[in-house]
N, C-alpha and C positions, 0 to 999 in steps of 0.2 A: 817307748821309742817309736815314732811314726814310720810306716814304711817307706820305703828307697823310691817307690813310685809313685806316691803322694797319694796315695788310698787308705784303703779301710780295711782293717784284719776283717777277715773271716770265720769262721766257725769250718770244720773239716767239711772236705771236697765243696768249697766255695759256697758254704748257707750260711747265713746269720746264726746268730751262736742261739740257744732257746732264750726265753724270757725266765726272769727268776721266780718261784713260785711261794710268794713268804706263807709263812703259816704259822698258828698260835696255838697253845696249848688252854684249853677253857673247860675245867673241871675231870679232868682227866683224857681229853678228848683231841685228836689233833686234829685242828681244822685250819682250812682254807681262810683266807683273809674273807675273797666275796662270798662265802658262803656264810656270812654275818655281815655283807655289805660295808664290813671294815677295810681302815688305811692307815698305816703308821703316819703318824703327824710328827714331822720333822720340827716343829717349834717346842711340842711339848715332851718329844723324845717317849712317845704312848702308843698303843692301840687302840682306836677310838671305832666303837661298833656304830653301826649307822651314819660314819661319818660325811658331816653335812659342808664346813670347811673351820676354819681357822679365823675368829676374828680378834682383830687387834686391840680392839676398842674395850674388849671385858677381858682382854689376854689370856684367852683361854680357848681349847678346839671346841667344836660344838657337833654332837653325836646325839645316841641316843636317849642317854641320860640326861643333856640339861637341853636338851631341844626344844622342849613343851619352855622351860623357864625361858626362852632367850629368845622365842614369839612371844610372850609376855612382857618380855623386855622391851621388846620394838614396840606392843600397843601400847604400853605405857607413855613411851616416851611420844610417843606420834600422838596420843591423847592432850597428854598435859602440853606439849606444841601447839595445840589446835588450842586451845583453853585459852592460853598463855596470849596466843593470835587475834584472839576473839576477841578477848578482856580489854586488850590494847589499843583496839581496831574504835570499842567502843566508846575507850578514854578520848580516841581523836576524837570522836564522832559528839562527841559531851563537850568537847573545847572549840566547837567554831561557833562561828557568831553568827547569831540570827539575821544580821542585817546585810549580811555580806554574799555573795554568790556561793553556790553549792562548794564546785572546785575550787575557790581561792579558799575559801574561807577552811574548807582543809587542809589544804596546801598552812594557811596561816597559823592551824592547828599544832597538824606536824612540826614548824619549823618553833614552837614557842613548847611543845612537849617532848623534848628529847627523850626522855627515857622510855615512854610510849610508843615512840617512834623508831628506836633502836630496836626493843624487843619483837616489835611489829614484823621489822624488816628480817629480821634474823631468825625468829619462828617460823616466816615463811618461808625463806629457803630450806630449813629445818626441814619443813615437811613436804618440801619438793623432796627430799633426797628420803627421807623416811618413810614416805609414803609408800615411792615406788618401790625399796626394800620388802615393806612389808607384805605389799600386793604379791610381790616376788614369791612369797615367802605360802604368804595362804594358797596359792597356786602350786607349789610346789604341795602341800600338804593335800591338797585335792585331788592330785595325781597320782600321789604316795614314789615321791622323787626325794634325793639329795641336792643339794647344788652341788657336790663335787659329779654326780653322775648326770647331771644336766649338761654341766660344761662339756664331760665328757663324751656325749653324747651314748651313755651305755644302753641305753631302753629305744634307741635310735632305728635300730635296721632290725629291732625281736622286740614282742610284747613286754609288757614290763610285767613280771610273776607277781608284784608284789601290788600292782591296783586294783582294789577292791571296789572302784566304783566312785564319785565324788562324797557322795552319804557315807560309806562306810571308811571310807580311808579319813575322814572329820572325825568320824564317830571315834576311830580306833587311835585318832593322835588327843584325843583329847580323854579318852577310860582308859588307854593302857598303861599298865602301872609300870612305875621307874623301878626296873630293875635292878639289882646290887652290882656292885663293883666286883669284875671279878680278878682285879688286882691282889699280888698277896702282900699282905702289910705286915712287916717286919723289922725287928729292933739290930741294927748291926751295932758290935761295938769292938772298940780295938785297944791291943793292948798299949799304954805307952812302952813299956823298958822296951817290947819286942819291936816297935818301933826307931827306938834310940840304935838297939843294937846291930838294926840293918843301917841304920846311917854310920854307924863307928867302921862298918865293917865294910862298907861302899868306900 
């Protein structure tokens, strides 16, 4: 229920109420979320360490564990973009006509190689958009950042504790080993009658 004077509840003697301070339990230890640079990820209902954010596209959060796989992902796919670009770029370049002017005569290319020409067009923008992800991406690596903490601006107004320099912050995203899960993995099971007889009994 909103108040009668169209404000904002309070916290005692007029302060904001405090912030909530989630914490995790990781091998017997209770800690702080940023004291693991972790965030619960509302999509995948987890705690996700080093969490970097959430993409749609491989539906899945991205942290610390598959962070290394999902820069490899972007170079992949921004690689074979550029392949895929080239290859097609050349195909025009194989189909104009010696006798005909530079520009028409790919222009003329284009409009008789469609599928050349589609893929042409569509890798390009491809790699407009993946490019600059990726740069994003190595850039953050060289700073030793998240993008959830970039957005955030948390390394903004205090040193960041966690960069080691452009060489070493490369070196350490690319030898430090993938850590195990420290989810506990368990078999639930249920009984049916004991289910039946809460429904008879409802």
């Amino acid at each position: 229920e909103a108040p009668e004077d169209g404000g904002s509840y309070l916290g005692s003697f007029g302060q904001d109420p405090p912030k909530l301070k989630l914490r995790v339990v990781v091998q017997g230890q209770l800690l702080e979320l940023h004291q693991r640079r972790a965030r619960m990820c509302r999509q995948t209902d987890s705690c996700i360490e080093n969490f970097d954010h959430y993409c749609p596209w491989v539906g899945n959060a991205i942290g610390r564990r598959n962070y290394r796989l999902f820069v490899l992902f972007l170079t992949c796919v921004n690689t074979l973009a550029l392949m895929v670009a080239a290859t097609s770029l050349i195909s025009l370049i194989a189909g104009m006509a010696a006798e005909e002017d530079g520009f028409q005569a790919f222009i003329n290319s284009a409009g008789s190689r469609y599928l050349a020409t589609g893929l042409f067009v569509f890798t390009v923008l491809l790699l407009l958009m993946i490019s600059v992800l990726l740069g994003f991406h190595y850039w953050l690596i060289a700073t030793s950042q998240t993008t959830n903490e970039r957005l955030k601006g948390t390394w903004r107004a205090s040193p960041n504790p966690y960069d080691r320099g452009c060489a070493s912050n490369c070196v350490r995203f690319l030898r430090e080993p993938t850590p195990r899960s420290h989810v506990c993995m368990y078999e639930a099971s249920f009984d049916d009658t004991l289910l039946e007889e809460g429904d008879e009994e409802g």
